[in-house]
Z-matrix of the N, CA and C atoms (Angstrom, degrees):
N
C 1 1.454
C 2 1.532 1 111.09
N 3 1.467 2 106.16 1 -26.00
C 4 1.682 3 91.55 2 -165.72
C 5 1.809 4 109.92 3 -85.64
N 6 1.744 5 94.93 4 -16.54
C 7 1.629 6 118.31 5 -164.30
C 8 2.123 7 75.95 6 -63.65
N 9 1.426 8 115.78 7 -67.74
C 10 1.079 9 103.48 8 -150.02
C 11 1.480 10 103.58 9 -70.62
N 12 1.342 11 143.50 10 6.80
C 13 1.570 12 134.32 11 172.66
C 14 1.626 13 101.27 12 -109.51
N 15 1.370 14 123.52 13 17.09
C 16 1.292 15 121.73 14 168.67
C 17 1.824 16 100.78 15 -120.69
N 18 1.439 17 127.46 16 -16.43
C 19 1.398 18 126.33 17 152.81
C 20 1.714 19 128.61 18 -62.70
N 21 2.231 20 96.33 19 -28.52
C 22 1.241 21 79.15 20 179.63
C 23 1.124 22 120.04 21 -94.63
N 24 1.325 23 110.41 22 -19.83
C 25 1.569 24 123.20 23 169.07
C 26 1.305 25 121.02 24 -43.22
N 27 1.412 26 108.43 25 -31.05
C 28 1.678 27 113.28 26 -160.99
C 29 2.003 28 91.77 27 -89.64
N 30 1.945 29 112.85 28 -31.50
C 31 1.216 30 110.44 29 179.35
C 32 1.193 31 99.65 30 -79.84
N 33 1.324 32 148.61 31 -21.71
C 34 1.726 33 150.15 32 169.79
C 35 1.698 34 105.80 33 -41.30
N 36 1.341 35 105.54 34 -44.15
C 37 1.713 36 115.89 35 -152.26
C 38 1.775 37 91.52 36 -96.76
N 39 1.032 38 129.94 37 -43.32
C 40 1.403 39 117.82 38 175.25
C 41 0.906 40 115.57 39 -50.82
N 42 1.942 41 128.51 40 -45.92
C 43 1.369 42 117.28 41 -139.11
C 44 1.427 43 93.27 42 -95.19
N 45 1.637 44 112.58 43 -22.24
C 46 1.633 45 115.23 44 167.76
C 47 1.283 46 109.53 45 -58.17
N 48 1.640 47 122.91 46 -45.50
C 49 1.448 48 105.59 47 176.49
C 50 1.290 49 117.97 48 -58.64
N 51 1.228 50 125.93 49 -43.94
C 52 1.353 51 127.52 50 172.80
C 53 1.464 52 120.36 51 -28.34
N 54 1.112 53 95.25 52 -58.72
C 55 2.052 54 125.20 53 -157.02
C 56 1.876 55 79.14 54 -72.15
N 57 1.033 56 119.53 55 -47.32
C 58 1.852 57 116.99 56 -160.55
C 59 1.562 58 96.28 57 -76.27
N 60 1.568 59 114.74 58 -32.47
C 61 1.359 60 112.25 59 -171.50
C 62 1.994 61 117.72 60 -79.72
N 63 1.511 62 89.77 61 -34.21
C 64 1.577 63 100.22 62 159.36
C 65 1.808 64 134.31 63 -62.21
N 66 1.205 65 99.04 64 -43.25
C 67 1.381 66 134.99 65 -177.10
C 68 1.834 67 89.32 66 -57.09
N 69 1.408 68 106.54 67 -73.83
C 70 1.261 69 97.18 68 -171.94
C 71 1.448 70 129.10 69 -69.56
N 72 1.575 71 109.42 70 -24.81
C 73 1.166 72 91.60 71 137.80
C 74 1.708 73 166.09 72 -46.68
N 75 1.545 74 92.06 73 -62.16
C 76 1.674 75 96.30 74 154.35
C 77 1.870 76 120.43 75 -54.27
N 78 0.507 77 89.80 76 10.19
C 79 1.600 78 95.87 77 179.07
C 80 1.129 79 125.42 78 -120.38
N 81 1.463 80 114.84 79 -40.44
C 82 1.799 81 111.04 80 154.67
C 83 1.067 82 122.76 81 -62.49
N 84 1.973 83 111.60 82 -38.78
C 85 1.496 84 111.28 83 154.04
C 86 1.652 85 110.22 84 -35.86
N 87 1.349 86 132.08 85 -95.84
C 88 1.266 87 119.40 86 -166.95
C 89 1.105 88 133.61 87 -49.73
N 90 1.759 89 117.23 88 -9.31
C 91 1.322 90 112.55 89 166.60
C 92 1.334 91 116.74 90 -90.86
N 93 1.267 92 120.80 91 5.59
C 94 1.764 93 125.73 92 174.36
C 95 1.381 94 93.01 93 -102.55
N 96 1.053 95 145.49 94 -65.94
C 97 1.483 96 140.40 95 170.66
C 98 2.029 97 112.90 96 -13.68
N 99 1.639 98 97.83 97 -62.06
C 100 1.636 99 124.67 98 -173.77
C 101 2.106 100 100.33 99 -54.01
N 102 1.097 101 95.09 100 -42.59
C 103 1.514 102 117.42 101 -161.03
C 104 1.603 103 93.60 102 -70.95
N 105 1.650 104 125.74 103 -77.70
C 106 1.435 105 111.23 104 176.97
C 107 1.120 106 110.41 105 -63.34
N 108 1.236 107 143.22 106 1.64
C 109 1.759 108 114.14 107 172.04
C 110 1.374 109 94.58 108 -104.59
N 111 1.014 110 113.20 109 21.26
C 112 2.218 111 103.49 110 160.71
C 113 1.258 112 107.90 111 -141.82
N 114 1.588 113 117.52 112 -9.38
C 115 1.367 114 108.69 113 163.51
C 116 1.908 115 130.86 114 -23.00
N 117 1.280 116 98.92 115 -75.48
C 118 1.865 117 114.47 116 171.87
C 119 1.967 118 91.74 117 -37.25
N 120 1.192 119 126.07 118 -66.79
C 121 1.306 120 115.61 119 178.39
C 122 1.508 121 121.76 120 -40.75
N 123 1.667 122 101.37 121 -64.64
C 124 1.444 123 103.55 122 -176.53
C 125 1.405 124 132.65 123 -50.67
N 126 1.893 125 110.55 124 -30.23
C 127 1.505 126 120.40 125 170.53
C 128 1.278 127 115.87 126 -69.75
N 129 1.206 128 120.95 127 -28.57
C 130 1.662 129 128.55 128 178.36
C 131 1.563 130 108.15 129 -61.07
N 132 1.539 131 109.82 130 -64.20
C 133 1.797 132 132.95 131 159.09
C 134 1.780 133 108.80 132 -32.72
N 135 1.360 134 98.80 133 -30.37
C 136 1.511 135 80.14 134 -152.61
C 137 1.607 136 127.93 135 -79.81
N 138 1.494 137 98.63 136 -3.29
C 139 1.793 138 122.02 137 179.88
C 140 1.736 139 111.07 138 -65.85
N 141 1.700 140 92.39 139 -45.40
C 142 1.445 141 100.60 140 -166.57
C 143 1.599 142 96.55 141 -104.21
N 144 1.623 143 99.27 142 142.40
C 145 1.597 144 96.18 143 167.57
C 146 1.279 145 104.29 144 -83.10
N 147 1.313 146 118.79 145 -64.25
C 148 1.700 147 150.36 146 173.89
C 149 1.927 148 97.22 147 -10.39
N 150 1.257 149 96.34 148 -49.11
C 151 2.078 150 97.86 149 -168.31
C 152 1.558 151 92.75 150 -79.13
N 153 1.574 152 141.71 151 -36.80
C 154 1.202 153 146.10 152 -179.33
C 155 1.491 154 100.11 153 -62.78
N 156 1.077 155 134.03 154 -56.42
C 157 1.336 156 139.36 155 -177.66
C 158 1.447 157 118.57 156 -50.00
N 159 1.359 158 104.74 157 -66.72
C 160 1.788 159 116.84 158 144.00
C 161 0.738 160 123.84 159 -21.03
N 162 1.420 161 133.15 160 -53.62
C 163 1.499 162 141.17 161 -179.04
C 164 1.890 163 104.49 162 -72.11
N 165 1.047 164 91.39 163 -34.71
C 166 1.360 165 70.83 164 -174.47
C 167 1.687 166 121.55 165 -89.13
N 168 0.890 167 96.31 166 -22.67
C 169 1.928 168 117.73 167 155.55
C 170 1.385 169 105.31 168 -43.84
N 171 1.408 170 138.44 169 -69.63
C 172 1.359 171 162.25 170 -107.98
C 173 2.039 172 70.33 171 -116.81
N 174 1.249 173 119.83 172 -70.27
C 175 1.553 174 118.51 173 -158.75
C 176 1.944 175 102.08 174 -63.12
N 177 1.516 176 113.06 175 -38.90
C 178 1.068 177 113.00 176 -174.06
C 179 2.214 178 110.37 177 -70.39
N 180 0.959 179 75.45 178 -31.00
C 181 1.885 180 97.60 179 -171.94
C 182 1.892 181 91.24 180 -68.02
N 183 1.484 182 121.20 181 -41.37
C 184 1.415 183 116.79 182 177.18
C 185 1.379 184 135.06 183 -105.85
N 186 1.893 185 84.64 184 -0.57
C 187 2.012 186 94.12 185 141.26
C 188 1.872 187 125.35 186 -71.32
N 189 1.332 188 83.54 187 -29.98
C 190 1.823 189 85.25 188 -175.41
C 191 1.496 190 110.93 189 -77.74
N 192 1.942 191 99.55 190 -32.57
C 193 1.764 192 92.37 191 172.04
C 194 1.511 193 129.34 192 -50.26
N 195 1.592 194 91.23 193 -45.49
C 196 1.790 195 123.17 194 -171.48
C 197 1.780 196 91.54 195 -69.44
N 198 1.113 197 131.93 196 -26.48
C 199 1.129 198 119.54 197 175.97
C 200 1.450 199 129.56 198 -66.75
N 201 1.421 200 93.04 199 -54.75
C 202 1.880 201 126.10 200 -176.16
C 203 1.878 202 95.97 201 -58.92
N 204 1.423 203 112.38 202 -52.67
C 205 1.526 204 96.62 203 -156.38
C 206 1.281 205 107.78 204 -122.52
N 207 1.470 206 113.18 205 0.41
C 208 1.782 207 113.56 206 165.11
C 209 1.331 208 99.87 207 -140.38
N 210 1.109 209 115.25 208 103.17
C 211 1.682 210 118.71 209 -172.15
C 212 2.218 211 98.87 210 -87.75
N 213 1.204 212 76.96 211 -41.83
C 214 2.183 213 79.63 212 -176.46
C 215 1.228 214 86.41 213 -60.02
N 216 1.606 215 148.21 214 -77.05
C 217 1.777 216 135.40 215 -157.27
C 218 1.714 217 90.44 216 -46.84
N 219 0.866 218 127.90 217 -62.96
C 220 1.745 219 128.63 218 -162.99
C 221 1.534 220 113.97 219 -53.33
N 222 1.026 221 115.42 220 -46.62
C 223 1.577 222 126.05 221 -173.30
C 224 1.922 223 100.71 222 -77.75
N 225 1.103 224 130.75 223 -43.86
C 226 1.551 225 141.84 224 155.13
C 227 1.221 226 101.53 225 -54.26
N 228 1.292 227 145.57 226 -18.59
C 229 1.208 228 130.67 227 161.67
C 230 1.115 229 125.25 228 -79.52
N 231 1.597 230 112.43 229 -43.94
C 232 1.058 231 127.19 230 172.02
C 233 1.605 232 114.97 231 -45.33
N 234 1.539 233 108.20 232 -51.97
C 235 1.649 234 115.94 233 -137.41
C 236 2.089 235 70.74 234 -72.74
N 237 1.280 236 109.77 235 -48.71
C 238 1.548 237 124.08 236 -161.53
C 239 2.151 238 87.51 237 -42.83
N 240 1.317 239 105.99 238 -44.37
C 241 1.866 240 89.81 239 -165.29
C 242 1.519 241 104.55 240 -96.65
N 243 1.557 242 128.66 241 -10.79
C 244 1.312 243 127.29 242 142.60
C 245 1.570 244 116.43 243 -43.64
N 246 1.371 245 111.87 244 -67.50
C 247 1.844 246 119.77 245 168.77
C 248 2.087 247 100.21 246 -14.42
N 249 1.491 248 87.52 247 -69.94
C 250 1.805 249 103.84 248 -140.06
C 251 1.622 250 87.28 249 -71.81
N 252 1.102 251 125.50 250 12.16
C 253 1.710 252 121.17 251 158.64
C 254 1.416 253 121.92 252 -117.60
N 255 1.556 254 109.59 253 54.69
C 256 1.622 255 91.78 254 -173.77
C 257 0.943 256 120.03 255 -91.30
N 258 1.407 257 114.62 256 -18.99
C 259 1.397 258 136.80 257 -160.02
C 260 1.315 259 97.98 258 -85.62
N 261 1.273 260 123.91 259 34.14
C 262 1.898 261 127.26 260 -176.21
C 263 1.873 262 90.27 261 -124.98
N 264 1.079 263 87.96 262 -36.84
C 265 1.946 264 100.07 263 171.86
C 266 1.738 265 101.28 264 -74.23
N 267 0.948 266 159.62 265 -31.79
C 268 1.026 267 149.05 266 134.25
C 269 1.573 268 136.52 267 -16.21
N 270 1.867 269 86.48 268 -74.71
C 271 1.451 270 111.38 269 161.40
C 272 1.904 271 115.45 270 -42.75
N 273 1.411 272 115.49 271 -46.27
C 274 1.132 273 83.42 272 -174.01
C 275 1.705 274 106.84 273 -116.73
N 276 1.176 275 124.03 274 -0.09
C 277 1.677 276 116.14 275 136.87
C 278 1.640 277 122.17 276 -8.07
N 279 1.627 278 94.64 277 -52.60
C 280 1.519 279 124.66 278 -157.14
C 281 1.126 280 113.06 279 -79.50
N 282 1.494 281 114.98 280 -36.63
C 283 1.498 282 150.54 281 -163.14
C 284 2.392 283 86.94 282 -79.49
N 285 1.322 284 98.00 283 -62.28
C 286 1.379 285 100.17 284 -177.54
C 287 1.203 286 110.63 285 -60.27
N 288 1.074 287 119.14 286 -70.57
C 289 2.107 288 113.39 287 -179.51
C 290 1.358 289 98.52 288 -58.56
N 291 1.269 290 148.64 289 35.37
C 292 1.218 291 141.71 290 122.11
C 293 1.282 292 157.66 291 -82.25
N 294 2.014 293 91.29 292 -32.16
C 295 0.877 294 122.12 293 169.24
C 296 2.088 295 125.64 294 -21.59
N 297 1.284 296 110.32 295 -31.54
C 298 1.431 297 112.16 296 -167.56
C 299 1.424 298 91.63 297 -76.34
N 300 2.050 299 119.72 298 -55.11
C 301 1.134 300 88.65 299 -167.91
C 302 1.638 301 123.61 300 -78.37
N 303 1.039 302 104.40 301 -6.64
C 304 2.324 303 95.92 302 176.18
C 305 1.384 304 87.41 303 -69.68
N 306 1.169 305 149.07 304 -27.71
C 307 1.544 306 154.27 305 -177.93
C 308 1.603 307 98.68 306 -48.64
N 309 1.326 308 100.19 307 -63.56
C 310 1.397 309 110.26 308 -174.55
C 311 1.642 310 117.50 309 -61.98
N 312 1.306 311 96.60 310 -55.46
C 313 1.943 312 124.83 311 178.64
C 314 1.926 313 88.59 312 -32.64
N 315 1.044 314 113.51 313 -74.08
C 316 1.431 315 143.31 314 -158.38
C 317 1.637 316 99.94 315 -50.94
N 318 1.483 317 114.96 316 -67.73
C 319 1.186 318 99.46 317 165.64
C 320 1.623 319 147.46 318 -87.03
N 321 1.264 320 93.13 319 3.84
C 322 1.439 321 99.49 320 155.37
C 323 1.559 322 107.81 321 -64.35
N 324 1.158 323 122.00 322 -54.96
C 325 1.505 324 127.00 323 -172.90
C 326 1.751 325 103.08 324 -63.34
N 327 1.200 326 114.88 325 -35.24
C 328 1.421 327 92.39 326 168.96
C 329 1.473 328 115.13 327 -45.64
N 330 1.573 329 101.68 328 -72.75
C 331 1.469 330 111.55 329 175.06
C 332 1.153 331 121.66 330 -11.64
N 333 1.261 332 101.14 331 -92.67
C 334 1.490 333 111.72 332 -179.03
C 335 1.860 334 116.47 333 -34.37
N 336 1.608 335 108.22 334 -35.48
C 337 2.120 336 108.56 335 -179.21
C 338 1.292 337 97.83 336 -73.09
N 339 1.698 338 125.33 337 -14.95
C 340 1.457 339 95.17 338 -169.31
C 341 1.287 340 113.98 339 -112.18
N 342 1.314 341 94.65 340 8.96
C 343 2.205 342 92.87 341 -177.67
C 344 1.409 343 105.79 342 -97.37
């Protein structure tokens, strides 16, 4: 019994690495994707802090508009930048079926600080 809860454990921790190793992938994917289509913006932005700051005032100030008087454009926006993070649901899927071995990682390292 213990052979087979120390096989699945050991298949628990791969498939989390997997899922964490995918995860972060698809996700740098979409953050390199996000990055050249605002690049030309961001180099223009990038001299002044003061106009970046603004901007983000100006975007936050026309989330609350888009909120108050068109809630369907706002919520489609939302679900649209919920979408482009899934791969964070992956990441920590991955993070959980892992959990035993940082379990393990962790107390070995106790061990080892206190002798």
């Amino acid at each position: 019994m213990a052979i087979k809860q120390t096989i699945f454990r050991r298949v628990e921790s791969i498939l989390g690495a997997l899922l964490v190793a995918l995860g972060i992938i698809f996700l740098l994917n979409n953050v390199d994707a996000l990055l050249t289509s605002v690049s030309p913006a961001a180099s223009a932005a990038q001299d002044d802090t003061t106009s970046a700051l603004l901007g983000f005032g100006l975007a936050g100030l026309h989330a609350v508009q888009s909120y108050t008087f068109d809630r369907a454009h706002f919520f489609s926006a939302l679900h649209g930048i919920l979408v482009s993070f899934w791969p964070l649901a992956l990441v920590l899927i991955g993070m959980v079926l892992m959990r035993d071995f940082f379990a393990q990682c962790f107390a070995a390292h106790k061990t080892r600080a206190g002798s």
